[in-house]
N, CA, C and O of each residue as an XYZ file, in Angstrom:
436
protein
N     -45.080     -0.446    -30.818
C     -45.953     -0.363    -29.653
C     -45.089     -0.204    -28.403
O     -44.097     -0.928    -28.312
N     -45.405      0.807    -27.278
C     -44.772      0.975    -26.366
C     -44.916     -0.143    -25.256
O     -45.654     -1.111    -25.441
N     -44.227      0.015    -24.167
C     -44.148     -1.007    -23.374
C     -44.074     -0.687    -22.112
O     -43.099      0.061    -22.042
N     -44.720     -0.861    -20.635
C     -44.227     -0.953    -19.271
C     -43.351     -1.695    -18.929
O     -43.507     -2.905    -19.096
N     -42.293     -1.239    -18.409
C     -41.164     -2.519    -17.453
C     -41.528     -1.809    -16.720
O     -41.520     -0.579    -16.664
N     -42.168     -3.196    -15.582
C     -42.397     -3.070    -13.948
C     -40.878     -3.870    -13.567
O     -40.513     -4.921    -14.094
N     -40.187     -3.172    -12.629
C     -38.596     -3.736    -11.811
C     -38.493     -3.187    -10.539
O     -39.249     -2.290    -10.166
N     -37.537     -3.701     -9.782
C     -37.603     -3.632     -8.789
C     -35.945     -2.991     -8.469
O     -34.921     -3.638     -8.688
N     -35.991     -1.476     -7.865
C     -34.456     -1.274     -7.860
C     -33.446     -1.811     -6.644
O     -33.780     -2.846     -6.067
N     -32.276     -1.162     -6.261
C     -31.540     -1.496     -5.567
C     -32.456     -0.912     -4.087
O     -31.428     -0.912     -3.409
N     -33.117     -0.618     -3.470
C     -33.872     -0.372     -2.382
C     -35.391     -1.203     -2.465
O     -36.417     -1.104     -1.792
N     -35.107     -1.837     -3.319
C     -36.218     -3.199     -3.504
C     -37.715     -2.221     -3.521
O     -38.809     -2.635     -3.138
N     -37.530     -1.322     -3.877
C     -38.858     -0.373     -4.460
C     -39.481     -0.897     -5.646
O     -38.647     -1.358     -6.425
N     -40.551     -0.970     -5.998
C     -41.137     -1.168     -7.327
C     -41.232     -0.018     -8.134
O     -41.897      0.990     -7.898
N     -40.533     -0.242     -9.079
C     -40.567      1.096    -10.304
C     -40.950      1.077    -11.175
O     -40.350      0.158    -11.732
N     -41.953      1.667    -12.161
C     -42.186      1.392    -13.934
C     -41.534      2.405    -14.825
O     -41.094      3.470    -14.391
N     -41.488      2.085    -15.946
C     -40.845      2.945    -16.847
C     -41.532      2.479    -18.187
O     -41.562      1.341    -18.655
N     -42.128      3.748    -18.733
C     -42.712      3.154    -19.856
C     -41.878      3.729    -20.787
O     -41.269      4.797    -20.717
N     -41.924      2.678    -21.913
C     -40.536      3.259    -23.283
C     -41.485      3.054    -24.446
O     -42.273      2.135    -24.672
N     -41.226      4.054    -25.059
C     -41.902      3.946    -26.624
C     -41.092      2.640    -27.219
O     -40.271      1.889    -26.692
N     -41.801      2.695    -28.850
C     -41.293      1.224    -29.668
C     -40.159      1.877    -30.297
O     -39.992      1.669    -31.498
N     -39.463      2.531    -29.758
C     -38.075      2.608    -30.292
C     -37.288      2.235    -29.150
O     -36.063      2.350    -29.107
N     -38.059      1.758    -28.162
C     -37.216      1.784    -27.005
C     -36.296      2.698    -25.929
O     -35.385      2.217    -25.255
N     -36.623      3.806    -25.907
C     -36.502      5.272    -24.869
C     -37.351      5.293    -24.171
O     -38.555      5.262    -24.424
N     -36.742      5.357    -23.055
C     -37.962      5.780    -21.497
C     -38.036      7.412    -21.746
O     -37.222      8.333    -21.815
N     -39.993      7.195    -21.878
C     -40.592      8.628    -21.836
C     -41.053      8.860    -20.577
O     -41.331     10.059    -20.619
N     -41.259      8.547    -19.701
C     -42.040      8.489    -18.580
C     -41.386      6.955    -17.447
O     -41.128      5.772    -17.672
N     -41.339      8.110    -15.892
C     -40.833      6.635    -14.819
C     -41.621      7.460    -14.008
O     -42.086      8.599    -13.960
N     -41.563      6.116    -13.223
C     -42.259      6.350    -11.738
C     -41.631      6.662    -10.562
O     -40.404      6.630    -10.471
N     -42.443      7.000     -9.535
C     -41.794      7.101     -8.305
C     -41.295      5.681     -7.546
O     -41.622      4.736     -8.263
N     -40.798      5.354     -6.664
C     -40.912      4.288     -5.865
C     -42.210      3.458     -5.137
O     -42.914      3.931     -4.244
N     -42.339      2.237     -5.679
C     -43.658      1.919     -4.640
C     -43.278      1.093     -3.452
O     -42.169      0.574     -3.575
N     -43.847      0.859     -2.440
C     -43.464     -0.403     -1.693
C     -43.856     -1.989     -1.550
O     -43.406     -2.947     -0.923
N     -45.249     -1.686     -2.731
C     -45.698     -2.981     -3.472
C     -45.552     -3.220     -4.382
O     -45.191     -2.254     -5.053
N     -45.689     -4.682     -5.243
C     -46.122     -4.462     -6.805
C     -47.715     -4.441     -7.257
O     -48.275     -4.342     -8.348
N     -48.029     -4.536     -6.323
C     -50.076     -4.192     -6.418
C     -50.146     -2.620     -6.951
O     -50.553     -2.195     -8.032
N     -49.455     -1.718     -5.497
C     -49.381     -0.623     -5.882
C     -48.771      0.179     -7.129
O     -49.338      1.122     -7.680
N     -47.421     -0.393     -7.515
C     -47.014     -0.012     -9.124
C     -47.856     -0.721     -9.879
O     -47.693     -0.600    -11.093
N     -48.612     -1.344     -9.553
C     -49.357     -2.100    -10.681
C     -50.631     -1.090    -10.934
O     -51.169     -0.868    -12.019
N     -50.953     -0.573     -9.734
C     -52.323      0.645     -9.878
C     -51.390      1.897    -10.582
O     -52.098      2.531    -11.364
N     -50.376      2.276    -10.532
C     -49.510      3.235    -10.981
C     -49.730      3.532    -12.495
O     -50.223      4.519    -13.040
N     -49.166      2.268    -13.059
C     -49.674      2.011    -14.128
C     -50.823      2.131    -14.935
O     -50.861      2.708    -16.021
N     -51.925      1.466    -14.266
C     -53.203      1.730    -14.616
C     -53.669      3.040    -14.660
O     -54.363      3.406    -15.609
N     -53.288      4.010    -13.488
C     -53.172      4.882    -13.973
C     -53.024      6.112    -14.657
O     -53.707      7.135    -14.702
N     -51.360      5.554    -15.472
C     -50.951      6.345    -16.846
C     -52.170      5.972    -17.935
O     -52.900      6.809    -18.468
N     -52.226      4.419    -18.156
C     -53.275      4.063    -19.087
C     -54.078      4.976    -18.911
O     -54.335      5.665    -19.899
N     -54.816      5.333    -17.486
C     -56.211      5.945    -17.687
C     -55.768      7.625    -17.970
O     -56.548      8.247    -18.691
N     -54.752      8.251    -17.522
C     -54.727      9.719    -17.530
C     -53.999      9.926    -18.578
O     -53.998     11.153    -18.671
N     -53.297      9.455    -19.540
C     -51.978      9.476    -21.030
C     -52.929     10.591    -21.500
O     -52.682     11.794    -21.409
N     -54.186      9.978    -22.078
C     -54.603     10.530    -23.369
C     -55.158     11.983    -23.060
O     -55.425     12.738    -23.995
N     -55.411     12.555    -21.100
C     -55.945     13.761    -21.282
C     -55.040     14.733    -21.031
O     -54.208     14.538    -20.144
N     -55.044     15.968    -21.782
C     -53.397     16.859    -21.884
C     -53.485     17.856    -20.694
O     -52.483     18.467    -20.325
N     -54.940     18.045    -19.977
C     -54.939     18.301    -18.990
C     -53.785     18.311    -17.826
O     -53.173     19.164    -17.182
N     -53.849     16.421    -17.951
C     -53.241     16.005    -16.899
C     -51.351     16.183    -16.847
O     -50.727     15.756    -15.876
N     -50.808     16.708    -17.765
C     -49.555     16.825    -18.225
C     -49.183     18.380    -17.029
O     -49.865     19.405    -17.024
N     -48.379     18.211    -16.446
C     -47.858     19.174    -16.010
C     -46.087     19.650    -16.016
O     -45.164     19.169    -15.358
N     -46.079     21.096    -17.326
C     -45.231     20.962    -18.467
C     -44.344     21.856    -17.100
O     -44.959     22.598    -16.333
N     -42.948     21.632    -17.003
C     -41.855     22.017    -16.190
C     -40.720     22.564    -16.440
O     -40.425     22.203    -17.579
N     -39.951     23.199    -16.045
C     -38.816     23.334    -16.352
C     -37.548     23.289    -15.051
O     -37.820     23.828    -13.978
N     -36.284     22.667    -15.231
C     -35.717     22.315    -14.347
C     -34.804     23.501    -13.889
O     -35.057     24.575    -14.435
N     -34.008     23.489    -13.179
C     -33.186     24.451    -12.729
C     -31.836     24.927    -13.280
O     -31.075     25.870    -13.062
N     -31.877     23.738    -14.180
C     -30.650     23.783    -15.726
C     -31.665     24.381    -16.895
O     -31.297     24.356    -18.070
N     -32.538     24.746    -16.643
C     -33.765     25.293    -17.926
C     -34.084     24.406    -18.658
O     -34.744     24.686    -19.658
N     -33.628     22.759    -18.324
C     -33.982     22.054    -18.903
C     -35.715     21.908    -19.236
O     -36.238     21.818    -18.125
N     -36.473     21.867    -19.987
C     -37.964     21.311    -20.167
C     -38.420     19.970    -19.908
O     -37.977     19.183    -20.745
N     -39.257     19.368    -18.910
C     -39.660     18.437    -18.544
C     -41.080     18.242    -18.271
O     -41.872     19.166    -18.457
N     -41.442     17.138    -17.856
C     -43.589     17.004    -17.440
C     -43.396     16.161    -16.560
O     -42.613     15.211    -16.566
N     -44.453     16.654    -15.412
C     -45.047     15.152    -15.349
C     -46.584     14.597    -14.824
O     -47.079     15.003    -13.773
N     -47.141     13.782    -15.561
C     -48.455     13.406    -15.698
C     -48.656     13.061    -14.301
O     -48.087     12.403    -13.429
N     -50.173     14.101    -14.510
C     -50.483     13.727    -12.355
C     -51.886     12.849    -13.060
O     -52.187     12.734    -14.248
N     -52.542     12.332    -11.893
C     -53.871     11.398    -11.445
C     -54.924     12.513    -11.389
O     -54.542     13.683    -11.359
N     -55.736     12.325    -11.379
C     -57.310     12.953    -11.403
C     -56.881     13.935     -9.854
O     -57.017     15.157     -9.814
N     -56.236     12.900     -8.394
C     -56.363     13.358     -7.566
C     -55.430     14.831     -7.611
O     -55.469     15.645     -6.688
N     -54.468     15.038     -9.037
C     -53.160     16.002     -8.544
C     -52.243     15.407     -8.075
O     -51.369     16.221     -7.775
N     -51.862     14.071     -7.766
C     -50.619     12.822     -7.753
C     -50.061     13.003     -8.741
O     -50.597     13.188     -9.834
N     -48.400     12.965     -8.410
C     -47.585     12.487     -9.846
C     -47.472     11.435     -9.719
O     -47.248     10.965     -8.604
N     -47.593     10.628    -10.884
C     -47.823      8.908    -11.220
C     -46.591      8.651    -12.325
O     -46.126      7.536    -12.563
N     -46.134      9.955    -12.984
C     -44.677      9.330    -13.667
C     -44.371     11.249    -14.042
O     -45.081     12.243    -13.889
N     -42.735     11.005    -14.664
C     -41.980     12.157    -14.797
C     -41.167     11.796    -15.750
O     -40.518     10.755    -15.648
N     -41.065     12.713    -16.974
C     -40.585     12.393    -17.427
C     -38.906     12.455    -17.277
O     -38.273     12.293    -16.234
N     -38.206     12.820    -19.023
C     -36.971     13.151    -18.893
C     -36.610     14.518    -19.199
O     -37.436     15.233    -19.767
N     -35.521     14.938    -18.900
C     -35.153     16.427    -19.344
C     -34.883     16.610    -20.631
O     -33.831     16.249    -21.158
N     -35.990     17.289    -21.317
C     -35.295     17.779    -22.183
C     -34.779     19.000    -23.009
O     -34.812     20.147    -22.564
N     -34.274     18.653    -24.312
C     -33.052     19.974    -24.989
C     -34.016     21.314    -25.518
O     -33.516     22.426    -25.687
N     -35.357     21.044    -25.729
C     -36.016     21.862    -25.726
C     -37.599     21.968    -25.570
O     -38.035     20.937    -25.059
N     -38.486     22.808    -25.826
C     -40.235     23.043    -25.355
C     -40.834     21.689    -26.392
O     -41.711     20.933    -25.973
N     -40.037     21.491    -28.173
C     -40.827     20.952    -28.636
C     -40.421     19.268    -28.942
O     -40.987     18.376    -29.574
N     -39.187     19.340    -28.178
C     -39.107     18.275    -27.660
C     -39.958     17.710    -26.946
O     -40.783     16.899    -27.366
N     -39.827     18.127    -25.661
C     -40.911     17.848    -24.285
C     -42.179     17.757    -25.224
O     -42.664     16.637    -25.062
N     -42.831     18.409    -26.045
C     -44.102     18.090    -26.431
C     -44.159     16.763    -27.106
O     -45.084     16.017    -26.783
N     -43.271     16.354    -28.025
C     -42.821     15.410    -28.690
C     -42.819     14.041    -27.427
O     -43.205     12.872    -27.415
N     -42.423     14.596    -26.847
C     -42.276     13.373    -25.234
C     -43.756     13.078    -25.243
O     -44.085     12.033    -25.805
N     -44.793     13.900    -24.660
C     -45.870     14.170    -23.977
C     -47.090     13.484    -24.922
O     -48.042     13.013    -24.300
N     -47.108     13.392    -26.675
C     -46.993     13.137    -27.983
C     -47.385     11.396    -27.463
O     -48.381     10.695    -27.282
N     -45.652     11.278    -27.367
C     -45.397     10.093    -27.261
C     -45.934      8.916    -26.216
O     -46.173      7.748    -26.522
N     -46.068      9.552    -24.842
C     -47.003      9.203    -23.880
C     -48.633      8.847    -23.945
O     -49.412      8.062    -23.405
N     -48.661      9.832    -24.868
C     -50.785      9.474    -25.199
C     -50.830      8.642    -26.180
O     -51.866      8.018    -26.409
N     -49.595      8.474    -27.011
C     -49.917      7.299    -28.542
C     -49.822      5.754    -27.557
O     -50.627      4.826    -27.490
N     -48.298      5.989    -26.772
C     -48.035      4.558    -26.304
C     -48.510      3.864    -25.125
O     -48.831      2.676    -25.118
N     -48.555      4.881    -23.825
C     -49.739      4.347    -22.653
C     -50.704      3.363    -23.131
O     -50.531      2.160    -23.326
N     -51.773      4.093    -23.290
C     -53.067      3.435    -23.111
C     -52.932      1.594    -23.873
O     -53.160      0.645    -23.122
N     -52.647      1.407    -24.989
C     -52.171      0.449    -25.287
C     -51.407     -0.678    -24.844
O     -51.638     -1.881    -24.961
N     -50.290      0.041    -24.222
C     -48.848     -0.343    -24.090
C     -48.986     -1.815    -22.878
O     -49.789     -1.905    -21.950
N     -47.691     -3.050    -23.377
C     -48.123     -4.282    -22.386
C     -47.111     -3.892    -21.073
O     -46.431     -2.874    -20.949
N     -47.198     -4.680    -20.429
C     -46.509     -4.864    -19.571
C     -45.660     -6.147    -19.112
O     -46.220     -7.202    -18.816
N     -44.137     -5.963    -19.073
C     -43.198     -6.621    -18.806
C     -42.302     -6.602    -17.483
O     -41.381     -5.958    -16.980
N     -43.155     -7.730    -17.217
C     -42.345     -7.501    -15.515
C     -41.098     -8.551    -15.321
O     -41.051     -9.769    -15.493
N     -40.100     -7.600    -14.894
C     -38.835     -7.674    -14.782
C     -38.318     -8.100    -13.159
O     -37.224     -8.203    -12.605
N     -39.426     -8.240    -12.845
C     -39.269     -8.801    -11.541
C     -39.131    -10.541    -11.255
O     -38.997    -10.969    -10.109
């Protein structure tokens, strides 16, 4: 079962990172300036994971393949990681709709 770590980085931002049950971050967040607000961040992924709609599939400027899941409004709410290829990234994206909606949360704060 996947998992949220809510933490707080070196600019005292609130960040999440959700990691599948193997433990790899598939998906992070932007910076918040609350933990209310990463806490709605979260909620969320829960609510948008499972529609593929919401996946917006990328590619970086190294041609790397990447996503990242926006909000109903067109917000990005997390991004993933780069990866080595298209069916990778799907494999990522896969991994996001099994472990979200479920997934607990561990705050590291």
């Amino acid at each position: 079962m996947g998992k949220f770590e809510l933490y707080q980085d070196k600019g005292k931002q609130y960040r999440f990172r959700l990691k599948a049950s193997n433990g790899q971050s598939i998906l992070a967040s932007e910076g918040y300036t609350t933990k209310a607000a990463c806490e709605n961040g979260i909620s969320s992924v829960k609510t948008n994971a499972s529609d593929d709609k919401r996946y917006e599939r990328l590619v970086a400027k190294d041609k790397s393949p990447y996503f990242n899941l926006k909000a109903s409004n067109g917000q990005v709410i997390g991004t993933s990681e780069m990866y080595s290829s298209n069916s990778a990234m799907e494999n990522g994206i896969t991994s996001v709709k099994t472990n979200a909606p479920k997934a607990s949360i561990d705050d590291l704060t």
